[in-house]
BAVEXLUM-783400 format. One line per field, with one value per atom (N, C-alpha, C): atom name; x, y, z; residue in three letters. Coordinates in nm, 2 decimals, m for minus. Example, Ala and Ser with C-alpha at 12.3 -4.5 7.8 and 13.67 -1.06 7.14 Angstrom:
2
atomo	N; CA; C; N; CA; C
px	1.32; 1.23; 1.32; 1.28; 1.37; 1.29
py	m0.57; m0.45; m0.33; m0.22; m0.11; 0.00
pz	0.78; 0.78; 0.78; 0.71; 0.71; 0.79
residuo	ALA; ALA; ALA; SER; SER; SER
This chain:
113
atomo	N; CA; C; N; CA; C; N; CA; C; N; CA; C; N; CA; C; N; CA; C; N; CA; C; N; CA; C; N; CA; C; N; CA; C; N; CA; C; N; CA; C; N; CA; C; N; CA; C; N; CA; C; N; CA; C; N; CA; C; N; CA; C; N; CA; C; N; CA; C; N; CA; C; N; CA; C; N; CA; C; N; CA; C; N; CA; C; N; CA; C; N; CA; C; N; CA; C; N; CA; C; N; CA; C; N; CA; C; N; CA; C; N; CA; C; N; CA; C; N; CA; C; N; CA; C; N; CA; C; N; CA; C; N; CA; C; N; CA; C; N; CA; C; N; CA; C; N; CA; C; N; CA; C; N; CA; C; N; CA; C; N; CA; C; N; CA; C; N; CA; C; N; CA; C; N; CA; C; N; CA; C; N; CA; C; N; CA; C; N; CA; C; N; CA; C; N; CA; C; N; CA; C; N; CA; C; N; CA; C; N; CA; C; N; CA; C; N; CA; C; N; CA; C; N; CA; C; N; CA; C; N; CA; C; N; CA; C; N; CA; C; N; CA; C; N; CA; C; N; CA; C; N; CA; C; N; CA; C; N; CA; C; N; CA; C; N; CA; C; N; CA; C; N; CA; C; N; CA; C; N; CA; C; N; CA; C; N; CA; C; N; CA; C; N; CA; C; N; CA; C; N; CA; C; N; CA; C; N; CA; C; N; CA; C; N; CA; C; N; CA; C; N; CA; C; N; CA; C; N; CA; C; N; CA; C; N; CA; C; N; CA; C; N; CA; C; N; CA; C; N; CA; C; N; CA; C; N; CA; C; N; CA; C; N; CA; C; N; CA; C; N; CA; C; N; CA; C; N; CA; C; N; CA; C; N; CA; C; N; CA; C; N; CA; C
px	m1.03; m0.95; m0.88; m0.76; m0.71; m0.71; m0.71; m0.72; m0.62; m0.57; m0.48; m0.50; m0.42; m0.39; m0.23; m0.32; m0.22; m0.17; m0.03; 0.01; 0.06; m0.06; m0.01; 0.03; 0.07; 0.18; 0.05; 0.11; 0.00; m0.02; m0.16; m0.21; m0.10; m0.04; 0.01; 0.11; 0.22; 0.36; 0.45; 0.46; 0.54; 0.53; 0.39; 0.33; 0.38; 0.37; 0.42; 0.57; 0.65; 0.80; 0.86; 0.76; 0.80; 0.75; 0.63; 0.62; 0.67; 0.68; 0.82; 0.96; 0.96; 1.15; 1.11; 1.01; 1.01; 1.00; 0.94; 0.84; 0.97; 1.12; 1.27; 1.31; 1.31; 1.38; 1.33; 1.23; 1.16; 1.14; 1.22; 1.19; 1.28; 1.36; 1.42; 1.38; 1.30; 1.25; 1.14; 1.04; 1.01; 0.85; 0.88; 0.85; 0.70; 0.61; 0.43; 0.45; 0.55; 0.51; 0.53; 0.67; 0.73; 0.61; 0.56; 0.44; 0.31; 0.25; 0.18; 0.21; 0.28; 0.34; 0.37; 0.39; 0.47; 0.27; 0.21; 0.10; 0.03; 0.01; m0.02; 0.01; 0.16; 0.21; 0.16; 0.18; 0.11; 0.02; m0.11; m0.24; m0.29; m0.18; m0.20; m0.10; m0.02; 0.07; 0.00; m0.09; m0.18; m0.29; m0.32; m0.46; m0.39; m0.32; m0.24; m0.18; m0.14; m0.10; m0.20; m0.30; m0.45; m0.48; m0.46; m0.49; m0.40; m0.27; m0.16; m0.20; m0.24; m0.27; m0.35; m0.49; m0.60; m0.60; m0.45; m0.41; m0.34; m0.23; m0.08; m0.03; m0.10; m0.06; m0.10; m0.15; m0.24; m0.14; m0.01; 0.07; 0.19; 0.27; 0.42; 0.51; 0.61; 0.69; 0.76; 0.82; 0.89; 0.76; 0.69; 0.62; 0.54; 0.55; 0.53; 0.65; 0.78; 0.86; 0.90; 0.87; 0.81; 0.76; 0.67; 0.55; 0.58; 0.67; 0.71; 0.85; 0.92; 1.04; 0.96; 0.84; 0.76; 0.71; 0.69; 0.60; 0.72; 0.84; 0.93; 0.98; 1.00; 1.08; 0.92; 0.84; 0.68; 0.71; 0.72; 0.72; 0.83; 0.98; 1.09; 1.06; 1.03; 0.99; 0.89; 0.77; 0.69; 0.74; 0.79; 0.88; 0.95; 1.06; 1.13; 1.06; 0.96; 0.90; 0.82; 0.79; 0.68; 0.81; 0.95; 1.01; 1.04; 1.06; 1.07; 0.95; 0.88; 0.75; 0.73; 0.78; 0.78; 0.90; 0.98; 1.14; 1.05; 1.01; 0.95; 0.87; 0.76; 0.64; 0.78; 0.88; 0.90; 1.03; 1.03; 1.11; 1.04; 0.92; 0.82; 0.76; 0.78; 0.69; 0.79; 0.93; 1.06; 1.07; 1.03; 1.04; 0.96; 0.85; 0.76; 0.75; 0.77; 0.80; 0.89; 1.01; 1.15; 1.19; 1.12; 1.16; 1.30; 1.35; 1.52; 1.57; 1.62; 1.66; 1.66; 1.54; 1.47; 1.49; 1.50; 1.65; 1.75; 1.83; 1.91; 1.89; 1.79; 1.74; 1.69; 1.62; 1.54; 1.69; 1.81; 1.93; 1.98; 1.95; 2.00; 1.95; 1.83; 1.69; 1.74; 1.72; 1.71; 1.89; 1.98; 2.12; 2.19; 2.16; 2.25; 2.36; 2.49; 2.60; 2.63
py	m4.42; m4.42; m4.29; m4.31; m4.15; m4.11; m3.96; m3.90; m3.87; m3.93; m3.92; m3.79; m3.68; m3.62; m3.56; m3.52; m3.50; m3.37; m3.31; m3.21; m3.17; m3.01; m2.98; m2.81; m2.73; m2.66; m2.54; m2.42; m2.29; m2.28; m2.26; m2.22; m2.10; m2.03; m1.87; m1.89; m1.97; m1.97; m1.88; m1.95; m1.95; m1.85; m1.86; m1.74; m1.57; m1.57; m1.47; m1.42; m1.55; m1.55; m1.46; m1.54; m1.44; m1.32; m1.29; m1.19; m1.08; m1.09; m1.00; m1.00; m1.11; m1.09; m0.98; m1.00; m0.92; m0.79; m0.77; m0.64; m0.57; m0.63; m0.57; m0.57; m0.65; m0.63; m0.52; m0.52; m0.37; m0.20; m0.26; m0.11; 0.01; 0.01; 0.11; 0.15; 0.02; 0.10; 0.26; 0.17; 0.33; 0.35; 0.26; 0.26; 0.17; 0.22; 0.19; 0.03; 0.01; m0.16; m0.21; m0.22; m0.26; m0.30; m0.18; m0.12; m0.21; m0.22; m0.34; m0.44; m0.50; m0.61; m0.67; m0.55; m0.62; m0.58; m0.46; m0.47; m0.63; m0.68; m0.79; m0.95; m0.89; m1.04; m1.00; m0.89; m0.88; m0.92; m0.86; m0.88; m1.11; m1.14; m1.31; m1.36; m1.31; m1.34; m1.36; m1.22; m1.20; m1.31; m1.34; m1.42; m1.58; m1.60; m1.75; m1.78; m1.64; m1.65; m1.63; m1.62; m1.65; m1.80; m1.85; m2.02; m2.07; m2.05; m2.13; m2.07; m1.99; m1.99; m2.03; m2.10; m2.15; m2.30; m2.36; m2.50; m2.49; m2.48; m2.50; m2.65; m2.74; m2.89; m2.92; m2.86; m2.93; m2.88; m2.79; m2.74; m2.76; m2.74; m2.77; m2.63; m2.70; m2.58; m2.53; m2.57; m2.52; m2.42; m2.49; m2.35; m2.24; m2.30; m2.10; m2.04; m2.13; m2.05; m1.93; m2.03; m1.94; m1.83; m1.84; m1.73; m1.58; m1.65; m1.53; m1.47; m1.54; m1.44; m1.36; m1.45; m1.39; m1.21; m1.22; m1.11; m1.00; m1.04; m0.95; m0.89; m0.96; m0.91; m0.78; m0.85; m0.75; m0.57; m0.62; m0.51; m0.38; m0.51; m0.43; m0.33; m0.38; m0.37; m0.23; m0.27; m0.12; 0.00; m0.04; 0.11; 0.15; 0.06; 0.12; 0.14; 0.08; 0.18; 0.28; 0.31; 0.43; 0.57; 0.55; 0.60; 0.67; 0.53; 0.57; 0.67; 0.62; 0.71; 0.87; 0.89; 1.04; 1.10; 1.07; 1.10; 1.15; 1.11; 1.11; 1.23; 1.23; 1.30; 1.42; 1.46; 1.56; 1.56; 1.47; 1.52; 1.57; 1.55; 1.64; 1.78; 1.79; 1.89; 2.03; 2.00; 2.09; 2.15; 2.00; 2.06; 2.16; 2.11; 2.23; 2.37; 2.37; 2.46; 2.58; 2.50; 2.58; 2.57; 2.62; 2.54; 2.64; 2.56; 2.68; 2.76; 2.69; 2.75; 2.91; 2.86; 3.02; 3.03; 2.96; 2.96; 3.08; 3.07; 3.15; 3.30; 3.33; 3.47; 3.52; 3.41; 3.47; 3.48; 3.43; 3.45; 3.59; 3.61; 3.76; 3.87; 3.83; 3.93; 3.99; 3.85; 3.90; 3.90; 3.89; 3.93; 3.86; 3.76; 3.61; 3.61; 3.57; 3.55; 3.64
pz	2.62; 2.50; 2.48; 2.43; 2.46; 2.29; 2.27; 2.14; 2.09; 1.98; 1.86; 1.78; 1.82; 1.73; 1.61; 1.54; 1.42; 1.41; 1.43; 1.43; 1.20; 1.26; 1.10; 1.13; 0.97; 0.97; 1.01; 1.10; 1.06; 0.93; 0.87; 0.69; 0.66; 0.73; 0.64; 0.75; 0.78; 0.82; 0.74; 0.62; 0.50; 0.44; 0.40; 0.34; 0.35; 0.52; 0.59; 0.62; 0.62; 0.64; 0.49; 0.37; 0.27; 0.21; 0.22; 0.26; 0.32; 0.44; 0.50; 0.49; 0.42; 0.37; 0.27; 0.15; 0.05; 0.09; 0.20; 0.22; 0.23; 0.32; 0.36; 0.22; 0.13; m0.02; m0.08; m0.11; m0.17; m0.07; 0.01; 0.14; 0.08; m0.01; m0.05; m0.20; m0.25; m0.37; m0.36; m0.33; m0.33; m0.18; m0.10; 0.02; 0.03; m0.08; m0.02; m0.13; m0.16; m0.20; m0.08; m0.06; 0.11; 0.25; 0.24; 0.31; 0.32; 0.18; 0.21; 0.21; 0.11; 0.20; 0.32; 0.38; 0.58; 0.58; 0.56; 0.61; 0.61; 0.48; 0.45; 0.56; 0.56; 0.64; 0.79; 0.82; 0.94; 1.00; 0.90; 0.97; 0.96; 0.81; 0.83; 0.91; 1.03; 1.14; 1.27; 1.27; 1.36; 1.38; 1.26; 1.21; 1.27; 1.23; 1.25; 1.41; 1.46; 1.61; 1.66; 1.64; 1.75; 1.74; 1.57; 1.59; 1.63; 1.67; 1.74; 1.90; 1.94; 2.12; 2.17; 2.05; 2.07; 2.08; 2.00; 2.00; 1.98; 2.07; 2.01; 2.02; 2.08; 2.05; 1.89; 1.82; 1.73; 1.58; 1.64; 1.49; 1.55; 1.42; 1.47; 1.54; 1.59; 1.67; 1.56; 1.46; 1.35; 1.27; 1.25; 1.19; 1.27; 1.38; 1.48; 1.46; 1.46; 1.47; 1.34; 1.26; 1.11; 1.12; 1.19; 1.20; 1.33; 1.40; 1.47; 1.41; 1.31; 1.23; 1.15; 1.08; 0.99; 1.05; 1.17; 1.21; 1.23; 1.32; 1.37; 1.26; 1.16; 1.04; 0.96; 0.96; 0.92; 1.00; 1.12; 1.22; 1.18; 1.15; 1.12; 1.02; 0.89; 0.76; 0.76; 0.84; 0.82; 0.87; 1.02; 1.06; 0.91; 0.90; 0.76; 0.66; 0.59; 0.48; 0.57; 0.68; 0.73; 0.68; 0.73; 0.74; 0.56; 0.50; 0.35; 0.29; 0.34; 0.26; 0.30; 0.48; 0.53; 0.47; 0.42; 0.30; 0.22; 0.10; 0.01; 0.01; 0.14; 0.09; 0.14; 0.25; 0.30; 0.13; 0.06; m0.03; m0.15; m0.15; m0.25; m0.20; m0.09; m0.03; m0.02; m0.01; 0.01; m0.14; m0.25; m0.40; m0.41; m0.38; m0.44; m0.33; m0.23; m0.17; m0.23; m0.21; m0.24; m0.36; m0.48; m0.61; m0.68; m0.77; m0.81; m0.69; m0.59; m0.55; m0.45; m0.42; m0.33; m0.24; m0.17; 0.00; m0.04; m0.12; m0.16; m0.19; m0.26; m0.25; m0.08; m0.03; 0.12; 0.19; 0.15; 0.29; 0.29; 0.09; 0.11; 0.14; 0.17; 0.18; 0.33; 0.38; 0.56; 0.64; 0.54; 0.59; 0.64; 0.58; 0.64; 0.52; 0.60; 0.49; 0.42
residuo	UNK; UNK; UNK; UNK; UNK; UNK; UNK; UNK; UNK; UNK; UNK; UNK; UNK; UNK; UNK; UNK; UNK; UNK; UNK; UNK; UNK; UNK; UNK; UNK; UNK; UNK; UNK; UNK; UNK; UNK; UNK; UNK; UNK; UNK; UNK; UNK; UNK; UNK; UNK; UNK; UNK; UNK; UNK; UNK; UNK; UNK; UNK; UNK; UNK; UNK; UNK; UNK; UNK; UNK; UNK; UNK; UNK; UNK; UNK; UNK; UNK; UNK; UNK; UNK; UNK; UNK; UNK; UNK; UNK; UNK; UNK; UNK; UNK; UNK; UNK; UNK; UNK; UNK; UNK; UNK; UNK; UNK; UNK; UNK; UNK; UNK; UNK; UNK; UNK; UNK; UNK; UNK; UNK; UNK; UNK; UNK; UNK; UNK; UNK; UNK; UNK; UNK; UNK; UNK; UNK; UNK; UNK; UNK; UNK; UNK; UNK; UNK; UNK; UNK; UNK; UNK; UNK; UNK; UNK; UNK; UNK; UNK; UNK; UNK; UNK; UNK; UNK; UNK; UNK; UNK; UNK; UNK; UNK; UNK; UNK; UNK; UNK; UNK; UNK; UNK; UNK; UNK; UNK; UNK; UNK; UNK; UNK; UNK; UNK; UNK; UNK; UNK; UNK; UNK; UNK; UNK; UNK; UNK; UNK; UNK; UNK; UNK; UNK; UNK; UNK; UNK; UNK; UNK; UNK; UNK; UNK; UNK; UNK; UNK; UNK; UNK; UNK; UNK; UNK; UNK; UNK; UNK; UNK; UNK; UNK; UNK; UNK; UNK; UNK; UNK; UNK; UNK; UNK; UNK; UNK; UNK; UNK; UNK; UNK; UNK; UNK; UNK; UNK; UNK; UNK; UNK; UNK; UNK; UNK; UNK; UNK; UNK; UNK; UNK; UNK; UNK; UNK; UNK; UNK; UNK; UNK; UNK; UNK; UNK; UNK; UNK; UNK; UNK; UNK; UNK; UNK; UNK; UNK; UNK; UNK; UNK; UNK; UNK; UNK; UNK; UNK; UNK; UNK; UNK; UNK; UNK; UNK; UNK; UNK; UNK; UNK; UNK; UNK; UNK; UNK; UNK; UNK; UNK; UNK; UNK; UNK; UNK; UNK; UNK; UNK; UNK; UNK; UNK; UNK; UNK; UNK; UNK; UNK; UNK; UNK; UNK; UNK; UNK; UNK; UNK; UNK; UNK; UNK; UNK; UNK; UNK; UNK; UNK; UNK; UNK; UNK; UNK; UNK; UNK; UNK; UNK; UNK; UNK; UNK; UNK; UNK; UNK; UNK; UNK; UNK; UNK; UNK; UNK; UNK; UNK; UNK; UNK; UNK; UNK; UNK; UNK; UNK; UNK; UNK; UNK; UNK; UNK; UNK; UNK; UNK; UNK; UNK; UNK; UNK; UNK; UNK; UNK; UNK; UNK; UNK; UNK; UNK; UNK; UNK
């Protein structure tokens, strides 16, 4: 007797797909939302592509395919906020460093310009 199975969606397809859209919408706010976010959709991208390699007869091809925009766009997303957040700290660190303007005294010190 042969076995009737029923194809259903990955649990965190969707889930993930928006997630990482959001994590690219918020990547210019101010980086560490972005951040977990794509963290987030990642690690349930990961979690869901192990149960689609383990049965991939048993889910639909539309929602892997979900699940692998879901991830690329994750991937995209954290480079860009990793990137947002090294701005930030190297744009706090130059503040307090160089505060009013003190570049400008050390050029005249050592004879530049």
């Amino acid at each position: 007797m042969e076995e009737i199975r029923f194809q259903q969606p990955l649990p965190n397809a969707n889930l993930v797909l928006t997630l990482a859209v959001l994590s690219l919408v918020t990547c210019c706010c101010f980086g560490l939302t972005g951040f977990v976010l794509a963290a987030i959709a990642l690690v349930l991208a990961n979690k869901d592509l192990r149960l689609y390699t383990e049965n991939p007869g048993n889910y639909f091809a539309s929602s892997y395919s979900n699940l692998s925009t879901g991830r690329v766009l994750a991937v995209i997303s954290l480079i860009l906020n990793s990137g947002v957040i090294v701005m930030m700290i190297l744009k706090i660190f130059f503040a307090i460093l160089f505060p009013f303007g003190f570049l400008n005294g050390w050029f005249d010190q050592i004879g530049c310009w």
